[in-house]
C-alpha positions in Angstrom: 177.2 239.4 -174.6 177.3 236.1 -176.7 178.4 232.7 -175.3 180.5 230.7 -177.6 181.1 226.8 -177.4 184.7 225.3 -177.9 185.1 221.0 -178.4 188.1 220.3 -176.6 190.5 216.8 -175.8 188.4 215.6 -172.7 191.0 216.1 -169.7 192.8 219.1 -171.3 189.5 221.5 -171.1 191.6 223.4 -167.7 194.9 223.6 -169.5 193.2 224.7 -172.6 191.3 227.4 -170.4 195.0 228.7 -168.9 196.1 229.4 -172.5 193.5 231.1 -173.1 193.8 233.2 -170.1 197.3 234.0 -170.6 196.5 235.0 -174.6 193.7 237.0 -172.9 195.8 238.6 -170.8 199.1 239.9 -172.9 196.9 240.6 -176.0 193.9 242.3 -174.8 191.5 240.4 -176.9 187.8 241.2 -175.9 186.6 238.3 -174.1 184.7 238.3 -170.6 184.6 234.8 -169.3 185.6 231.6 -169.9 183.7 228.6 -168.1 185.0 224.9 -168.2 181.5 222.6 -166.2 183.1 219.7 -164.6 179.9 217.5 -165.6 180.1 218.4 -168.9 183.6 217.0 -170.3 185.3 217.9 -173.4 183.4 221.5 -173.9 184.2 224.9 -172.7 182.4 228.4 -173.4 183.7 231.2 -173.5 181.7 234.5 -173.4 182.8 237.3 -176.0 181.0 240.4 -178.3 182.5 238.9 -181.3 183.4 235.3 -182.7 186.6 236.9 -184.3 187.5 237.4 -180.6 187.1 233.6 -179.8 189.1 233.0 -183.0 192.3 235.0 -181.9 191.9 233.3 -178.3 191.9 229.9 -179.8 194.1 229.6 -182.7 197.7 227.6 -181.6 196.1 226.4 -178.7 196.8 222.7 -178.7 193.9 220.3 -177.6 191.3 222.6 -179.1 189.3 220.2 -181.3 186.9 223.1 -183.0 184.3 225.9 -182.5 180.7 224.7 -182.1 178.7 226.5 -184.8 176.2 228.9 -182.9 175.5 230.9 -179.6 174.1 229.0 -176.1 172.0 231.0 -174.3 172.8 231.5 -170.5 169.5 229.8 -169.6 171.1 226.3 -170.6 173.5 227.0 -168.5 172.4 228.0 -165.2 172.2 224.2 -164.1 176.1 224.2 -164.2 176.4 227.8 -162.8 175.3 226.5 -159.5 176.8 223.7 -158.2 174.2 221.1 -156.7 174.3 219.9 -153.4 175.5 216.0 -153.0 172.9 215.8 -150.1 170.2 216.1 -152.7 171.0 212.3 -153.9 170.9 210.7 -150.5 167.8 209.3 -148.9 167.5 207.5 -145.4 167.6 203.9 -145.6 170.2 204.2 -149.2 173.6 201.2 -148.9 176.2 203.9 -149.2 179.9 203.2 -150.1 182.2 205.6 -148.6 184.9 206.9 -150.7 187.3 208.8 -148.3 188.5 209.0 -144.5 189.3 206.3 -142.3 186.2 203.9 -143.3 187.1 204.3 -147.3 185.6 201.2 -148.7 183.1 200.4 -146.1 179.4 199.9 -147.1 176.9 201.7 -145.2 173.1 202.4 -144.1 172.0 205.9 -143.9 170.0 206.8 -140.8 169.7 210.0 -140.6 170.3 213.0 -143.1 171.1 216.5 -141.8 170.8 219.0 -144.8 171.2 222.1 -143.4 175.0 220.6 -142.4 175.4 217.9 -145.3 176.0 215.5 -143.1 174.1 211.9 -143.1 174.1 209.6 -140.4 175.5 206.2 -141.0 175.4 202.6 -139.6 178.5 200.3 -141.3 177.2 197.2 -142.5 180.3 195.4 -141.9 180.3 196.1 -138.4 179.1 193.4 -135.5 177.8 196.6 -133.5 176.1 199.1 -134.7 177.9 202.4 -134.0 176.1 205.7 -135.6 179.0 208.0 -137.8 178.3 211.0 -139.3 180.3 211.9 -142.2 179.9 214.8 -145.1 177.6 213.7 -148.0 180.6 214.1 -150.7 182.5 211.3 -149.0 179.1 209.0 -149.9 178.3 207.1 -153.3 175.0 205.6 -153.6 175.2 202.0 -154.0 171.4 200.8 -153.7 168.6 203.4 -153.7 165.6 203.4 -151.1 164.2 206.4 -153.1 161.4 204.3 -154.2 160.8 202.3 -151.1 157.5 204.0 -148.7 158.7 204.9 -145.0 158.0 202.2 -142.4 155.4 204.5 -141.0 153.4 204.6 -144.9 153.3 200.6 -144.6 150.1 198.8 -144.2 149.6 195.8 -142.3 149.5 193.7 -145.2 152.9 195.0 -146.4 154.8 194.5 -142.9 153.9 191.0 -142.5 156.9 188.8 -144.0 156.5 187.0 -147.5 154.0 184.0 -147.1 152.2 185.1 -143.7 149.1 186.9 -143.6 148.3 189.8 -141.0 146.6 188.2 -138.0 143.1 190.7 -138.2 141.9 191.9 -135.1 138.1 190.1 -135.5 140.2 186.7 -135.6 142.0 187.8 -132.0 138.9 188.5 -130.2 137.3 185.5 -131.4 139.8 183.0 -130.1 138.9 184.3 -126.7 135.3 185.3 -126.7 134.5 181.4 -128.7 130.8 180.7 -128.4 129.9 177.4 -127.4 
């Protein structure tokens, strides 16, 4: 089996894919599959023994823009064979937006991410008290990353102490109280 590449009017690529599944269909022409990736826009493949095959399926289709010159090989397209998980994006202490349900609009901080659910933990910024929602990870969108940021607990002393002060050291405590006269 070959995979063949078609360029097509982004936003038509499903329309384009129903025509071709109806030709398919009444004409028996020999193709096997047809995939249209969301994240790639303006492309779809269709998998077939024969470019003649793709031809037939294609030709008074409107929207199709041409017929990539070459084969793809299924290995570049596993990442768009299986879909990835929105949780994988999300880390605790990211501002969130949330783009559906009752708190669309609302800017949030992630406390707490459940993967095995897809759920994250949320505290609304807006909010005077802090209430805890949990919501699915596709009604999130990142807004500002702590990806990069270490974990409170990877700090050192020097790091936690606010801009300016310095970390009071434990030789300068005991001396205030053990001074030697």
């Amino acid at each position: 089996m070959t995979i063949w590449t078609l360029r097509a009017t982004i936003g038509q690529e499903k329309a384009i894919a129903k025509h071709i599944r109806k030709k398919i269909e009444n004409k028996k022409i020999g193709i096997f599959s047809l995939l249209v990736p969301e994240a790639l826009r303006g492309y779809i493949f269709i998998e077939s023994d024969n470019i003649e095959f793709v031809d037939q399926a294609i030709i008074g289709i409107p929207h199709v823009r041409s017929r990539v010159v070459g084969e793809v090989e299924i290995t570049e397209l596993e990442g768009f064979l299986v879909p990835k998980p929105t949780i994988e994006g999300l880390h605790v202490n990211d501002i969130i937006e949330i783009i559906s349900g009752p708190f669309k609009g609302s800017r949030a901080k992630i406390n707490r991410i459940d993967v095995g659910r897809e759920e994250v933990t949320v505290e609304l910024l807006d909010s005077q008290i802090p209430i805890p929602i949990k919501l699915h990870s596709d009604f999130c969108k990142v807004i500002e990353s702590a990806a990069g940021e270490p974990d409170e607990d990877e700090l050192t002393m020097e790091e936690r102490a606010p801009a300016g002060d310095k970390p009071i050291e434990e030789e300068d405590i005991f001396s205030e109280f053990f001074k030697i006269s």
